[in-house]
N, C-alpha and C positions, 0 to 999 in steps of 0.2 A: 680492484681486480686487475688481475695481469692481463695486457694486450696482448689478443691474438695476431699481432702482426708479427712477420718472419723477422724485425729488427732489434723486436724485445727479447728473442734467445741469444741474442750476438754476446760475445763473452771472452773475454781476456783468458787467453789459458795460462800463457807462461810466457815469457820477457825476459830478454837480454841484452839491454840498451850497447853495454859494450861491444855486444857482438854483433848488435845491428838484426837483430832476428825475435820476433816473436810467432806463438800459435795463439788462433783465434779459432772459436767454431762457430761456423757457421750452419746457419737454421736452412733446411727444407724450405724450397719454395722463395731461393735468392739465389741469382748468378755471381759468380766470381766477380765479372770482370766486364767492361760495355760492350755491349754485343748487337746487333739485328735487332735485339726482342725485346732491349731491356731500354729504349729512349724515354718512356714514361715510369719509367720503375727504377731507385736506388738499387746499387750492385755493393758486394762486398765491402770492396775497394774505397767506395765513395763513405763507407764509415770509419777506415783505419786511421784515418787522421785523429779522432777523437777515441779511439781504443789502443794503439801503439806507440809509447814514448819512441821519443828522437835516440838516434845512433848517438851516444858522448865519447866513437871512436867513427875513424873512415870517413867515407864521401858520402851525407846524406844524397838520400834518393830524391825526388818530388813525389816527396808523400809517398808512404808504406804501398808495397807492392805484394801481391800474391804470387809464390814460387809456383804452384802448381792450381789444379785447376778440380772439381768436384760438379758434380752435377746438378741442375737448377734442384730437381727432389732428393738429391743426396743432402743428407745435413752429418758434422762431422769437423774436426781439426782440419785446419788450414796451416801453413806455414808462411809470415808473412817475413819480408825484409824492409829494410828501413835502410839501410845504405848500400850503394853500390857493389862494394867486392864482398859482401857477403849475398847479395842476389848472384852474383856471376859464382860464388862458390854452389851455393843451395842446387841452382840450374846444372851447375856442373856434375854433384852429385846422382841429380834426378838422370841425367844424359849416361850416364856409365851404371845406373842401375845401382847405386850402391844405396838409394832407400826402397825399404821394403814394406808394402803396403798392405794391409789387413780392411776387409770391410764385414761388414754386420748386415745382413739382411734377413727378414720375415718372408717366407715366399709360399706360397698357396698348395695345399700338397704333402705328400709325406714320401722323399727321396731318399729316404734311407734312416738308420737306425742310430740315435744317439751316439756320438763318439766317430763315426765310419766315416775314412776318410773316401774322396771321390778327385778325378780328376778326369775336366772336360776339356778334352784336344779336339775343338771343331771349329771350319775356317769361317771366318768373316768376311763377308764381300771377296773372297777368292785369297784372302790373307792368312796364315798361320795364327791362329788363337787359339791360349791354351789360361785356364783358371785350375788352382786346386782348390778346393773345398772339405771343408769338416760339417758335419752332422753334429750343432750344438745342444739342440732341445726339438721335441714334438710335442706336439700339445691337441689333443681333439677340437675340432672343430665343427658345429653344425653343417656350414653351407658348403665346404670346402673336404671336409673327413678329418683332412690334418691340415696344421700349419705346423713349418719346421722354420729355428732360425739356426741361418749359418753364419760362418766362417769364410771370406773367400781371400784368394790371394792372386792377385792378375799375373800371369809371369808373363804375357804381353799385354800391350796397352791397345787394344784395338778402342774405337768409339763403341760407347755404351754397351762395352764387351761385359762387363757381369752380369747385368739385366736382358742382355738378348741370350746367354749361353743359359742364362735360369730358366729365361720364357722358353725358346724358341728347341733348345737340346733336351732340357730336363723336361718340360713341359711345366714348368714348377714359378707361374711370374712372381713378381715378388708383390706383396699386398701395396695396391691403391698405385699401383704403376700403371700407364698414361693411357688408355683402352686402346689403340692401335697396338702398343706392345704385351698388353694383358692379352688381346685377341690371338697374337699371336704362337700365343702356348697351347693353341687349341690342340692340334693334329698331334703334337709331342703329348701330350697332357692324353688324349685319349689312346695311344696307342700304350702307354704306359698302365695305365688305369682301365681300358677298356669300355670309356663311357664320354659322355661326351663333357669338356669343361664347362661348370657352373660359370652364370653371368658375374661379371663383376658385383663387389657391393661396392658401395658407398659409406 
C-alpha cells in the first residue's frame, strides 16, 4: 500500500541538468523551505538532493534550491535550481513578474456559474490585493449546497491572498482550509447566501 505520508507524492516533473533547473511537486502538508515550524519535520528542500540531478553546466548550488515558495496545504509544481546563475535568472524573472501563476482550488459554496469570469480587488492588511478568478465546475453538495472549483490568478502577491480573498470577500473558504480561516468566511458566506455558514467537515 502506498504511504500516506506528504514524502510519497514528491515527484520529479521535468529536468534540465544543462540549464541547471528542475520542477518538482510538492504534496499538501510539507513546507518548502526551514522555517519556525518545520525543526521536527523534513521540508522540500531537504529532499531535492535525491530528486534533482546536478547542473553539467554553471556554478553548482549547495544542493538544489526552491525559486519560489507555495504553501504548507497547497500541493503543486515547484521550480527548483541546481546552479547559481540560473537561480539568480529564475529570481529575476519572479521580481519583474514575467511568471504567471495559475492555482486550482475547491472552495465551499457556489460563486457563480460555470465559465464566469470574476475579479476580486479587496485590500489586505491595508495593501492593494487583487486575484481574477474563472468559475471551472459546480457540483452539488449535501452540507455545503455547492462546491465550486476554480481558477485563480494572483496579480499581487499579498500572504495567503487566494485563501483569504476565497474565505474572507467571497465568503466561499476553500475545502479543509485551516478552521481560523474556514471561520472566517462566516459573515461574507452569509450575507451572500443569507444563512449562516455550515461547520467545517472533516
Amino acid at each position: 500500500a502506498q504511504s500516506a505520508r506528504p514524502e510519497a507524492c514528491l515527484r520529479l516533473l521535468a529536468a534540465d541538468s544543462a540549464a541547471g533547473w528542475a520542477v518538482v511537486n510538492k504534496p499538501a502538508g510539507m513546507h518548502c523551505t526551514p522555517c519556525e515550524y518545520t525543526k521536527s519535520h523534513l521540508t522540500l528542500e531537504a529532499f531535492l538532493q535525491a530528486l534533482v540531478p546536478p547542473p553539467t553546466k554553471g556554478t553548482p548550488s549547495k544542493g538544489p534550491k526552491v525559486c519560489h515558495r507555495l504553501d504548507f496545504r497547497v500541493c503543486g509544481p515547484v521550480v527548483v535550481a541546481s546552479s547559481t546563475e540560473t537561480m539568480r535568472a529564475i529570481k529575476r524573472a519572479f521580481q519583474r513578474r514575467l511568471v504567471h501563476k495559475e492555482y486550482r482550488a475547491i472552495v465551499c459554496g457556489h460563486v457563480g456559474e460555470k465559465g464566469e469570469r470574476l475579479t476580486v480587488d479587496s485590500p489586505l492588511d491595508g495593501d492593494h490585493a487583487e486575484t481574477r478568478i474563472e468559475v471551472l465546475r459546480v457540483v452539488p453538495c449535501p452540507h455545503f449546497g455547492h462546491l465550486s472549483e476554480l481558477a485563480l490568478w494572483p496579480v499581487t502577491g499579498r500572504h495567503q491572498q487566494l485563501r483569504r480573498h476565497c474565505a474572507e470577500t467571497l465568503g466561499a473558504p476553500i475545502v479543509n482550509d485551516e478552521p481560523a480561516r474556514f471561520a472566517s468566511a462566516g459573515p461574507a458566506w452569509e450575507r451572500r447566501t443569507g444563512r449562516p455558514l455550515p461547520p467545517a467537515t472533516t
